[in-house]
TIRO-168758 format. One record per residue (C-alpha): x, y, z; residue in one letter; residue number from 1. Coordinates in steps of 0.2 Angstrom, whole numbers, plus 5000, padded with zeros to 4 digits. Example, Ala and Ser with C-alpha at 12.3 -4.5 7.8 and 13.67 -1.06 7.14 Angstrom:
! residues 2
{site {5062,4978,5039},A,1}
{site {5068,4995,5036},S,2}
This chain:
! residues 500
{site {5039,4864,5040},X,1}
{site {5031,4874,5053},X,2}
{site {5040,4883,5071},X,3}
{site {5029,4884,5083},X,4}
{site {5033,4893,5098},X,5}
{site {5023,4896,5115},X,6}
{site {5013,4884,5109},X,7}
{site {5001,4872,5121},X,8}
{site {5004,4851,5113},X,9}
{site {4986,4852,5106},X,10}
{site {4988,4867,5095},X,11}
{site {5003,4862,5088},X,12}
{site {4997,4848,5083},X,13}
{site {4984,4858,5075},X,14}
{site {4995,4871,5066},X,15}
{site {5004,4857,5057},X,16}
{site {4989,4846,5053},X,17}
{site {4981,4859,5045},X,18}
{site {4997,4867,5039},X,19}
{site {4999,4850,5030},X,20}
{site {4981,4852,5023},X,21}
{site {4985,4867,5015},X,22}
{site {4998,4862,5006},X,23}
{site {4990,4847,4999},X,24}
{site {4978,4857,4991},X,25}
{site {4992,4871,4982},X,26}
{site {4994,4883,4995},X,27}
{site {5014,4886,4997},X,28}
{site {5018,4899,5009},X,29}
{site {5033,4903,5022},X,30}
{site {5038,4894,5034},X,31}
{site {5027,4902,5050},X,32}
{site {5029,4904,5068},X,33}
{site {5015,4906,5079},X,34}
{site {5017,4918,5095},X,35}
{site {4999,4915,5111},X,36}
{site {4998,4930,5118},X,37}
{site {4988,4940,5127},X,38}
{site {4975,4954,5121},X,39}
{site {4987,4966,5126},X,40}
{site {5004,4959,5118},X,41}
{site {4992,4959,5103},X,42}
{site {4987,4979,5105},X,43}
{site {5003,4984,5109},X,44}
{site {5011,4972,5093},X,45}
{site {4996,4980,5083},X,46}
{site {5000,4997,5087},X,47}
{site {5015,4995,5080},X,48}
{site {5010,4990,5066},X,49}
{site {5017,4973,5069},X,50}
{site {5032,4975,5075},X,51}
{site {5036,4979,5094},X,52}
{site {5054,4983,5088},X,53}
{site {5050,5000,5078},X,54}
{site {5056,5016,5083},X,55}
{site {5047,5025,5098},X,56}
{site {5032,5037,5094},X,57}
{site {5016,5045,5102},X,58}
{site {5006,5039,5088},X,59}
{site {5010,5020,5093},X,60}
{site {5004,5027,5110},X,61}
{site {4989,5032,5105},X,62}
{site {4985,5016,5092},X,63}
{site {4987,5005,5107},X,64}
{site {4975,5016,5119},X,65}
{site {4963,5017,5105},X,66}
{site {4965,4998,5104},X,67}
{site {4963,4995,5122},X,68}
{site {4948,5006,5126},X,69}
{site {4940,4994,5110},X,70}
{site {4943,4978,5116},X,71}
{site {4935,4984,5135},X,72}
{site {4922,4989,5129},X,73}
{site {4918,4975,5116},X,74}
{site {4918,4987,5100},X,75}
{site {4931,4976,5091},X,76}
{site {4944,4961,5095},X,77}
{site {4960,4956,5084},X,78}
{site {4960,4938,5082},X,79}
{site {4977,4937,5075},X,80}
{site {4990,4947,5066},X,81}
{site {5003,4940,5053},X,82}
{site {5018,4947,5048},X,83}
{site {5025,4949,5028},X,84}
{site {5042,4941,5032},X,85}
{site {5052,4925,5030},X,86}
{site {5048,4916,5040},X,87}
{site {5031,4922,5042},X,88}
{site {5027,4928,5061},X,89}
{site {5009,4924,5066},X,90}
{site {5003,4929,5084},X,91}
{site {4987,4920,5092},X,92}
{site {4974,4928,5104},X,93}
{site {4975,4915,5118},X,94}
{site {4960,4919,5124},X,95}
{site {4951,4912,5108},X,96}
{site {4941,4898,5110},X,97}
{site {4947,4881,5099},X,98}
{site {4936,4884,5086},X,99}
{site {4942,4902,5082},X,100}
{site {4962,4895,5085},X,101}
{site {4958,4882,5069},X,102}
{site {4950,4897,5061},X,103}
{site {4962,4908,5063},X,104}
{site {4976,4895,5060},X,105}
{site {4969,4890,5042},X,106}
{site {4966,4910,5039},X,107}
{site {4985,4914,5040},X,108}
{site {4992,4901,5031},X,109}
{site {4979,4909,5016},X,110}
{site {4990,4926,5022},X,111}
{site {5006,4917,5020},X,112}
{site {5002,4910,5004},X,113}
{site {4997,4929,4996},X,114}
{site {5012,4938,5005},X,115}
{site {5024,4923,4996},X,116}
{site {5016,4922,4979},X,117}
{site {5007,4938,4976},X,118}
{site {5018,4947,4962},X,119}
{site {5013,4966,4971},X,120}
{site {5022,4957,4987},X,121}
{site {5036,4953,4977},X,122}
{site {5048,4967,4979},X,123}
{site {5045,4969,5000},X,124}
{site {5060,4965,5011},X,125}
{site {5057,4946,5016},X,126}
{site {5069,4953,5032},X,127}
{site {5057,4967,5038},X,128}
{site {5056,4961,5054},X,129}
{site {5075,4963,5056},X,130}
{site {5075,4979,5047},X,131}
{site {5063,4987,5058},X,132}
{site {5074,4983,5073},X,133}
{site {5088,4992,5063},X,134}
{site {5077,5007,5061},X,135}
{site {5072,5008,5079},X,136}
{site {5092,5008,5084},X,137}
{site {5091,5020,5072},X,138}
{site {5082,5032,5078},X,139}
{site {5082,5029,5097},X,140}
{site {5103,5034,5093},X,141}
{site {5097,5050,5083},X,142}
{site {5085,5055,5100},X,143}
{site {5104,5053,5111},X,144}
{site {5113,5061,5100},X,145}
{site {5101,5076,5094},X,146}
{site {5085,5075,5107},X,147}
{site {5071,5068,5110},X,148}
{site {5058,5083,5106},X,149}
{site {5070,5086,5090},X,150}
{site {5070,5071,5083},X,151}
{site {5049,5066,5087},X,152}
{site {5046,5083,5079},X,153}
{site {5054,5078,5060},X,154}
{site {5045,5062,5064},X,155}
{site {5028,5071,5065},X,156}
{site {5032,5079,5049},X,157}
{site {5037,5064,5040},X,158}
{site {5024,5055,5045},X,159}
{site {5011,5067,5038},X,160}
{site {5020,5065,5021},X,161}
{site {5020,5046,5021},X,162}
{site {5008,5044,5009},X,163}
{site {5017,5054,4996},X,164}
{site {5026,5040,4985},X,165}
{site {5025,5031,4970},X,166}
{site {5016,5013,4975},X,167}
{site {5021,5008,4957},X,168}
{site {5039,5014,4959},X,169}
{site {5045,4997,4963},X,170}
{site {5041,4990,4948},X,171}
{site {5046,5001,4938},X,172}
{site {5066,4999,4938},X,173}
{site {5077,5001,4924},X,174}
{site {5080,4987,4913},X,175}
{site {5098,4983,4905},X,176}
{site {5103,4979,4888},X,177}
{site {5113,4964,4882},X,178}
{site {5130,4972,4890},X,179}
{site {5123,4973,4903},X,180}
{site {5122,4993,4904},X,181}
{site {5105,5001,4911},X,182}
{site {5095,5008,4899},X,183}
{site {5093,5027,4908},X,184}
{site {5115,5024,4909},X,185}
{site {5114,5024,4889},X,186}
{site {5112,5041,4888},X,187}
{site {5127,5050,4897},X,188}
{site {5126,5068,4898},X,189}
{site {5141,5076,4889},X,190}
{site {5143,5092,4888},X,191}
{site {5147,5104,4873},X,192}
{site {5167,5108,4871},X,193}
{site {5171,5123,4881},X,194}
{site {5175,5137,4871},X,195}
{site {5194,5142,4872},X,196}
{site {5205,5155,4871},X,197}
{site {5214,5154,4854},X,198}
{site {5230,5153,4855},X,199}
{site {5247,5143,4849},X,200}
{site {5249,5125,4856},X,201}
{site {5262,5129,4866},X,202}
{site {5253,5145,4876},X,203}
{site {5237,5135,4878},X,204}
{site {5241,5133,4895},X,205}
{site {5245,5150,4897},X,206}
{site {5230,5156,4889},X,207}
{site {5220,5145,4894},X,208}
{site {5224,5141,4912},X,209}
{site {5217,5125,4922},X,210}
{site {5208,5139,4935},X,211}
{site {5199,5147,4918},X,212}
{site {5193,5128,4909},X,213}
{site {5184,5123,4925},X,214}
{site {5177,5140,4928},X,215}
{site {5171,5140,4910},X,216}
{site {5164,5123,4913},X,217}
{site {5153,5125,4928},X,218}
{site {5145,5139,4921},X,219}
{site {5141,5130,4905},X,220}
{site {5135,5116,4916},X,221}
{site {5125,5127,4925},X,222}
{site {5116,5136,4909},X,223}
{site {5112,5121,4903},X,224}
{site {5101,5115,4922},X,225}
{site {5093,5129,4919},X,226}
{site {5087,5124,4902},X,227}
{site {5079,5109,4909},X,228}
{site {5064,5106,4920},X,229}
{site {5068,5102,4937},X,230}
{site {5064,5087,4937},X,231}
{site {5064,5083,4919},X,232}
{site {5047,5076,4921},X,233}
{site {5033,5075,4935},X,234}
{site {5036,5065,4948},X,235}
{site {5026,5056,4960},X,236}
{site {5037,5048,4971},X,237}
{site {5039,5066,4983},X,238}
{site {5047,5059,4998},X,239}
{site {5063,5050,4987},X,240}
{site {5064,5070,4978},X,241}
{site {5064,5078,4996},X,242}
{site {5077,5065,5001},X,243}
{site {5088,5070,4987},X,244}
{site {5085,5089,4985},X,245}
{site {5078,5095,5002},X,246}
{site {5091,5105,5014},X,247}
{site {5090,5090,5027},X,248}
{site {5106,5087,5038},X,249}
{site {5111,5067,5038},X,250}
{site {5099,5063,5051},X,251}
{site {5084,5071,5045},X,252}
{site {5087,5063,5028},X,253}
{site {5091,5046,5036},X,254}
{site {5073,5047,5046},X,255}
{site {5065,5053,5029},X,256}
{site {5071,5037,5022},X,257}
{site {5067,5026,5036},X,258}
{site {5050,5033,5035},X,259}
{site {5049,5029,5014},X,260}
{site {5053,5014,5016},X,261}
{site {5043,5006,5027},X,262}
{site {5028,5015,5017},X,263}
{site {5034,5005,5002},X,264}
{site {5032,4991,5015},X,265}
{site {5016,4993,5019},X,266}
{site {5009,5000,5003},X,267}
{site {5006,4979,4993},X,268}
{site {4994,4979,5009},X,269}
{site {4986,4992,5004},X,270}
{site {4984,4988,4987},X,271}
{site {4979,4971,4990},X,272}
{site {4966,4972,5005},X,273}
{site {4952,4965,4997},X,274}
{site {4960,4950,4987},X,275}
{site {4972,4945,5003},X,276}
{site {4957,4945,5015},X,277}
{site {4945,4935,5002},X,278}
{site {4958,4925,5000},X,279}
{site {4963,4920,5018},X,280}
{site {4945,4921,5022},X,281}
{site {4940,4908,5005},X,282}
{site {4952,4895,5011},X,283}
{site {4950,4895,5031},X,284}
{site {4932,4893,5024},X,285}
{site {4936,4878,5014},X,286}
{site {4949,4870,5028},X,287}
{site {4937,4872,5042},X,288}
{site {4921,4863,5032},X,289}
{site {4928,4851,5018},X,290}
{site {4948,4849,5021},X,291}
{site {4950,4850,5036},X,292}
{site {4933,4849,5045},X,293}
{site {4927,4855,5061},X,294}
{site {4919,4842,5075},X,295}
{site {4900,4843,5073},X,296}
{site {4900,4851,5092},X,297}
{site {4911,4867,5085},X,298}
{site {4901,4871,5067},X,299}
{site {4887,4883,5077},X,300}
{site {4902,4892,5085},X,301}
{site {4911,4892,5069},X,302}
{site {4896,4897,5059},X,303}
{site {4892,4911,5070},X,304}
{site {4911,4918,5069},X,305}
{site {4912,4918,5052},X,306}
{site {4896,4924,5049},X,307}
{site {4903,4940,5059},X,308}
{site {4917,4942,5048},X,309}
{site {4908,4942,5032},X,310}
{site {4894,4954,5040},X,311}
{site {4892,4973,5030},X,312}
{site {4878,4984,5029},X,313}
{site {4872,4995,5015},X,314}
{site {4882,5010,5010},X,315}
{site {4896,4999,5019},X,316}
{site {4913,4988,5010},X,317}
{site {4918,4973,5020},X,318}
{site {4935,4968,5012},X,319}
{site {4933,4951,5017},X,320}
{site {4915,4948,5011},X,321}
{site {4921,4956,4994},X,322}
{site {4935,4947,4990},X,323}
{site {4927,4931,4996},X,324}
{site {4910,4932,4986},X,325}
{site {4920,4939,4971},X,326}
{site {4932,4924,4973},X,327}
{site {4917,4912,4973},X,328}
{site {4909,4921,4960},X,329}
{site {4923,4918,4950},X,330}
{site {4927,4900,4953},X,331}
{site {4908,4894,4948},X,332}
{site {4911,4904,4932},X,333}
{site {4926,4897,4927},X,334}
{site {4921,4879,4932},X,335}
{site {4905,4881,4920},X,336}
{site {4915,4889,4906},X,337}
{site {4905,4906,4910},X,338}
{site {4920,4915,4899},X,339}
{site {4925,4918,4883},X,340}
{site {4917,4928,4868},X,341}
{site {4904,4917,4866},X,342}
{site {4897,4918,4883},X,343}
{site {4901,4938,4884},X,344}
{site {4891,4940,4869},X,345}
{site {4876,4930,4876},X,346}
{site {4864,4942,4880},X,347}
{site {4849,4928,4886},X,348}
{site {4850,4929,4905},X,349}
{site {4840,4912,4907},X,350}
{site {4853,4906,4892},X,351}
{site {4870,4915,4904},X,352}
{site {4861,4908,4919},X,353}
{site {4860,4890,4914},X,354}
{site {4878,4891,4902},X,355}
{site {4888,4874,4909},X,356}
{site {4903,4868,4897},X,357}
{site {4909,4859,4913},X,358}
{site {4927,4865,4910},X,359}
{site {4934,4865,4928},X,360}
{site {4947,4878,4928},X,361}
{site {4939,4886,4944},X,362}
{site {4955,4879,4956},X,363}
{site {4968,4887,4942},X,364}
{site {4959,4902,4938},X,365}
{site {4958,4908,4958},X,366}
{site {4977,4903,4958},X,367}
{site {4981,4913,4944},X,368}
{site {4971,4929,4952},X,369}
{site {4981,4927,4968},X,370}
{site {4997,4927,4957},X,371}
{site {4996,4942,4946},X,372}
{site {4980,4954,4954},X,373}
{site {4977,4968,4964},X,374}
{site {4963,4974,4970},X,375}
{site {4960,4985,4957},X,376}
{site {4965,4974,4942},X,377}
{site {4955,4962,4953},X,378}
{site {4939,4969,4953},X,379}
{site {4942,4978,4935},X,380}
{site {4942,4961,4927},X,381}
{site {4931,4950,4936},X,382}
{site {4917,4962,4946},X,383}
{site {4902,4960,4933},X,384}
{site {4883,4965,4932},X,385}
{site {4878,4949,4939},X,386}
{site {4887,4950,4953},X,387}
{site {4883,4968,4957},X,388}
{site {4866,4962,4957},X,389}
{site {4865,4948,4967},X,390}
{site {4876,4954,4980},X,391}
{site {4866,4973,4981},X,392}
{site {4881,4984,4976},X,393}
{site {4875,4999,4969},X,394}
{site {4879,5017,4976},X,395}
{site {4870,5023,4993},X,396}
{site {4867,5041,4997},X,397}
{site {4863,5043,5020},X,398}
{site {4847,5050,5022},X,399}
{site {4849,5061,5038},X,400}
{site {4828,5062,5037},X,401}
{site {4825,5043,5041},X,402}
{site {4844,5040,5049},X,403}
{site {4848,5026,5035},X,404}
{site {4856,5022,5018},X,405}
{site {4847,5023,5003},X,406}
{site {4849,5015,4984},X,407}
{site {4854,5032,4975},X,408}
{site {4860,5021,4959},X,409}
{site {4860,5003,4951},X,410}
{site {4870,5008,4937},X,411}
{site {4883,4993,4936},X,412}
{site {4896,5003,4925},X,413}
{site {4893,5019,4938},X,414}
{site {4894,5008,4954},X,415}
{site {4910,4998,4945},X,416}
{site {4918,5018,4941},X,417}
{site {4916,5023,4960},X,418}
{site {4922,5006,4968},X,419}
{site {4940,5009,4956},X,420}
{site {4940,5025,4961},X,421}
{site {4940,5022,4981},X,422}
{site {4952,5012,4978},X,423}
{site {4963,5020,4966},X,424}
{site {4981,5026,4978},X,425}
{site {4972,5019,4992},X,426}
{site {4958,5032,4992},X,427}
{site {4972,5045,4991},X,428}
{site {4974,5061,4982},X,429}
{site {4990,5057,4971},X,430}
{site {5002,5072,4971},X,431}
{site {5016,5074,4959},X,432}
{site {5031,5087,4960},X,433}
{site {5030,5097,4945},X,434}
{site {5044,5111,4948},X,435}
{site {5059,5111,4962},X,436}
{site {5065,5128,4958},X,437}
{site {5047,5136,4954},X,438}
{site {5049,5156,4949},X,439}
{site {5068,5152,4948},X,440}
{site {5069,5154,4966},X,441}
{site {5070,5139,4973},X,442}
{site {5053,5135,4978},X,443}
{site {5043,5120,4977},X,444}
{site {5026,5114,4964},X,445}
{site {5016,5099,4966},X,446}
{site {5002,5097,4958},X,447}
{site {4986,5087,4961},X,448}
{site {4980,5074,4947},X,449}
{site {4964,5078,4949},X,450}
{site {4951,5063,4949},X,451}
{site {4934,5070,4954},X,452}
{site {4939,5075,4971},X,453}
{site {4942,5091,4977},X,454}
{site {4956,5092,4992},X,455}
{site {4951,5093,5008},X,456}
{site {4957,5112,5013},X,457}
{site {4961,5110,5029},X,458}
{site {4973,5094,5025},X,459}
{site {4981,5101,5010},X,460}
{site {4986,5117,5023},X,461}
{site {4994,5107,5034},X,462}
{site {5003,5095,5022},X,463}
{site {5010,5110,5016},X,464}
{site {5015,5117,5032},X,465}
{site {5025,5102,5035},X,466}
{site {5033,5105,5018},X,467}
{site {5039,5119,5022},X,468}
{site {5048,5113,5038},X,469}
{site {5057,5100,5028},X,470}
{site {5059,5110,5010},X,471}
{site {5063,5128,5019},X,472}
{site {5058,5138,5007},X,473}
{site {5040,5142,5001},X,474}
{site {5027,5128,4993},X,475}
{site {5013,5128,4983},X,476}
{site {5002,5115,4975},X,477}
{site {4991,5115,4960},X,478}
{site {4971,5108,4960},X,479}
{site {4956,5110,4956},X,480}
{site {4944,5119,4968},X,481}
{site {4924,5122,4964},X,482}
{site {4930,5115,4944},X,483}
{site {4942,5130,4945},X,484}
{site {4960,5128,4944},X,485}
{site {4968,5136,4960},X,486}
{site {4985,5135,4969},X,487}
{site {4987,5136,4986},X,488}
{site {5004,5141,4994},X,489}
{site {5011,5141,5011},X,490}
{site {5027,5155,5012},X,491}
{site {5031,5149,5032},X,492}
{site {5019,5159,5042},X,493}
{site {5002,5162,5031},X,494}
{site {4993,5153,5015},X,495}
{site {4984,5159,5001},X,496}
{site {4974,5154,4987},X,497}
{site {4974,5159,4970},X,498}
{site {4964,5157,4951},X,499}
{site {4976,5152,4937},X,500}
C-alpha cells in the first residue's frame, strides 16, 4: 500500500501501478509517501539533508544557496529525493515532465527496496524523521537557554569532527551467552583485597576504620588505571570517546551526541552509493522499458534522460553508471554460468566469451548482492578484468599540456587496488585514538592508519584546533608525512611538527 499526498489523480494512479509492478517482480520496500513540490522546497529539503525539521545552522544556509544558484543557472537539477524511513518519504520535482515523474517514481521504489533490505541499512533508526525533529527541539532550546553564537560555535566544531566514527561500530555489538550475560560483562573487574591493618577481630573496626578501607581502595583502583592503556586498545570511533571522557558540560555533550548519531545515520549511504544508485537506476531501467513500459511518444524523452544520468567521462566515477553496468555485468554472467572454478580457471578468452551453461541465476544472484554488499565488498567480489576492459576503467593522470585525461595505467589489479581505496571510509583518512592521558598529563593521541595518503596539512591543523576546543587540553596526532613518521600537535595557540 502506497500514501500518496499532494498528489494530482493521474500520478497517483501512476505511483501505485507501477508500485504494483515492482512488487510483482521481488522488489519489497516501505510503504512510501510522495510529497510535488517546487524546486525550491526541494533545495531547501535537500540542504538539509532531507529533513526540513533538523536543527538551524549556517551550513544548511549555504547548501541551499549553493543549490539555488545551480539550478538558475542549469548547472545541475534534483529530480527527487527519498528518505531512509518507515514509511519512506519521496518528494517529486513538480516541474518534471511525465516521463521523468514515471522515471523517478520506478527509481525510488529501487531506493525503498535497498534502504529496507540492504543488511548495512539494517541498524538505521526506521524513525529518523521523528528523530531529527527531536533534535532540532533540541537544540533550538539549548540556543534559548545558553545562546545562539554559543551553541552554533560547538556546532562548528562538531561538525568538523563528524567524520570521526567507526562506520562498522554498529555491527559490531557484544553478543551474550546462553544466560543471557554479554560477553564483555563476563569479565568483571575485581580488585585485589585491600591490605589491612592486623589486628584482633574485635579492633578491626578500630584499626581499620571505614574512612581508611575506602581510602586504601581508591588508591589501589587508581594504581591499577594507571597500569592500563587509556583506552585499552585503539579506538576509532573518536566522537563516542570525547562523549565519554572530554570535559563537556550536559549540553555540549548532548549536541556531540546529536551530531554522532545522525553521522551513523548517514554513513550506510555512504557506504553504499554505488550499489543503491545502480540499483535504483537498474530497475527504473527495467520498469520504464519491459515491466512497466513507456508510450512510444515518451521513449526519446526518456532515452535522452537516462542517457544523462548514466553519462561520465574519463578520469571521472559516475556512481549510477558503475553500479548499473557492474549490476548488468553480473546478471549475464550468472545467467550463463560464467562462475565457478571451472570457468575462473578458463583462460581462453574466445572459450570465457562464448561459456553458456544456461543456469539462470541472474535474478537471485542481483537479489542476493542487494542483501549482503557494500560497495566495497561489491566491487571486491564482482569487478573483473573483463569488465574493466570493456567499460575503459583504468587510472587517468590530467595532462595540464593538452587540458585532458590520459590512460596512465590498464593494470586491472592496479585500477581494482585504487578504486577500493577511494572508497575505503568513504575516501577518509581513518583516525584512531591511541592515548587519552598521553605524557601522563592528560593529553590526547590519535593516530593515522596510514594507507598511502599523506594528510592534508592544512586540514589536519584545524581538525586539531577543534580538538582542542572540545578536549581542552593539548592534542597530537601520529602520520606519516614524505614516508617519515611525524606528529603534529596543537597546545591551544601554536602547532608543531616533529620526527619520531
Amino acid at each position: 500500500m502506497n500514501f500518496n499526498t499532494q498528489l494530482t489523480p493521474e500520478l497517483r494512479e501512476i505511483a501505485l501501478s507501477i508500485g504494483k509492478k515492482a512488487r510483482e517482480v521481488g522488489l519489497d520496500y516501505f510503504d512510501t509517501i510522495f510529497e510535488l513540490i517546487d524546486y525550491k522546497q526541494l533545495n531547501e529539503i535537500a540542504a538539509y539533508g532531507g529533513f526540513p525539521t533538523r536543527y538551524p545552522h549556517w551550513r544548511f544556509g549555504m547548501d541551499y544557496e549553493r543549490l539555488s544558484k545551480s539550478y538558475t543557472y542549469g548547472l545541475s537539477v534534483i529530480y527527487e529525493m527519498v528518505i531512509n524511513n518507515d514509511p519512506c518519504y519521496a518528494y517529486l520535482l513538480r516541474a518534471n515532465s511525465m516521463v521523468s515523474q514515471k522515471t523517478v517514481i520506478a527509481h525510488v521504489y529501487g531506493h525503498c527496496d535497498f534502504f529496507k533490505n540492504n543488511y548495512w541499512f539494517s541498524k538505521t533508526n526506521r524513525k529518523m524523521l521523528d528523530q531529527m525533529a527531536n533534535h532540532g527541539s533540541t537544540i533550538r532550546r539549548f540556543i534559548e537557554d545558553v545562546g545562539h553564537d554559543e551553541v552554533e560555535d560547538f556546532l562548528d566544531v562538531c561538525l568538523s569532527l563528524e567524520n570521526l566514527i567507526d562506520i562498522y561500530a554498529p555491527f559490531n555489538q557484544p553478543t551474550k551467552n546462553s544466560q543471557g550475560i554479554k560477553e564483555e560483562e563476563e569479565e568483571v573487574y575485581r580488585p585485589d583485597p585491600v591490605n589491612k591493618l592486623q589486628s584482633k577481630k574485635y579492633m578491626d573496626s578500630y584499626i581499620n576504620p571505614k574512612d581508611f578501607i575506602e581510602s586504601q581502595t581508591k588508591k589501589q583502583e587508581d594504581q591499577q588505571k594507571k597500569k592500563k592503556n587509556f583506552p585499552e586498545e585503539p579506538q576509532r570511533d573518536v566522537l563516542k570517546f570525547l562523549m565519554e571522557n572530554a570535559p563537556l558540560n550536559s549540553w555540549q555533550r548532548r549536541v556531540l551526541g546529536i551530531i554522532r548519531d545522525e553521522s551513523y545515520y548517514f554513513a550506510p549511504q555512504g557506504q553504499t552509493k554505488i550499489l543503491n544508485e545502480g540499483w535504483a537506476t537498474y530497475w527504473h531501467s527495467q520498469m520504464m522499458t519491459e515491466l512497466h513500459p513507456l508510450n512510444d511518444s515518451e521513449i526519446v524523452d526518456y532515452c535522452d534522460q537516462h542517457s544523462g544520468v548514466v553519462a561520465s567521462a574519463p578520469g571521472q566515477l559516475n556512481p549510477y553508471k558503475l553500479g548499473l553496468e557492474l549490476l548488468r555485468h553480473t546478471k549475464r554472467r550468472w545467467d550463463k554460468g560464467q562462475f565457478g572454478l571451472d570457468y575462473v580457471n578458463c583462460e581462453d578468452p574466445k572459450k570465457r566469451a562464448a561459456w553458456d551453461t544456461q543456469a539462470g541465476l541472474g535474478n537471485q544472484k542481483l537479489f542476493e548482492i542487494r542483501r549482503i554488499h557494500n560497495d566495497i565488498t561489491f566491487l571486491d567480489a564482482y569487478l573483473d578484468e573483463d569488465f574493466c576492459h570493456e567499460h575503459k576503467l583504468f587510472i587517468y593522470d590530467y595532462d595540464r599540456r593538452n587540458n585532458r585525461y590520459v590512460i596512465s595505467d590498464r593494470d586491472f589489479g592496479k585500477v581494482k587496488a585504487q578504486m577500493l581505496n577511494q572508497l575505503t571510509n568513504f575516501g577518509q583518512p581513518i583516525i584512531v585514538v591511541k592515548d587519552g592521558n598521553f605524557k601522563n598529563r592528560n593529553e590526547l593521541l590519535l593516530e593515522h592508519k596510514h594507507e598511502g595518503t599523506d594528510l592534508k596539512h592544512e586540514f589536519t591543523v584545524e581538525c586539531l584546533r577543534n580538538l582542542f576546543k572540545v578536549w581542552r587540553r593539548p592534542v597530537h596526532i601520529d602520520t606519516i608525512i614524505e614516508e617519515g613518521k611525524r606528529r603534529v600537535s596543537f597546545d591551544g595557540s601554536t602547532h608543531s611538527v616533529e620526527k619520531l
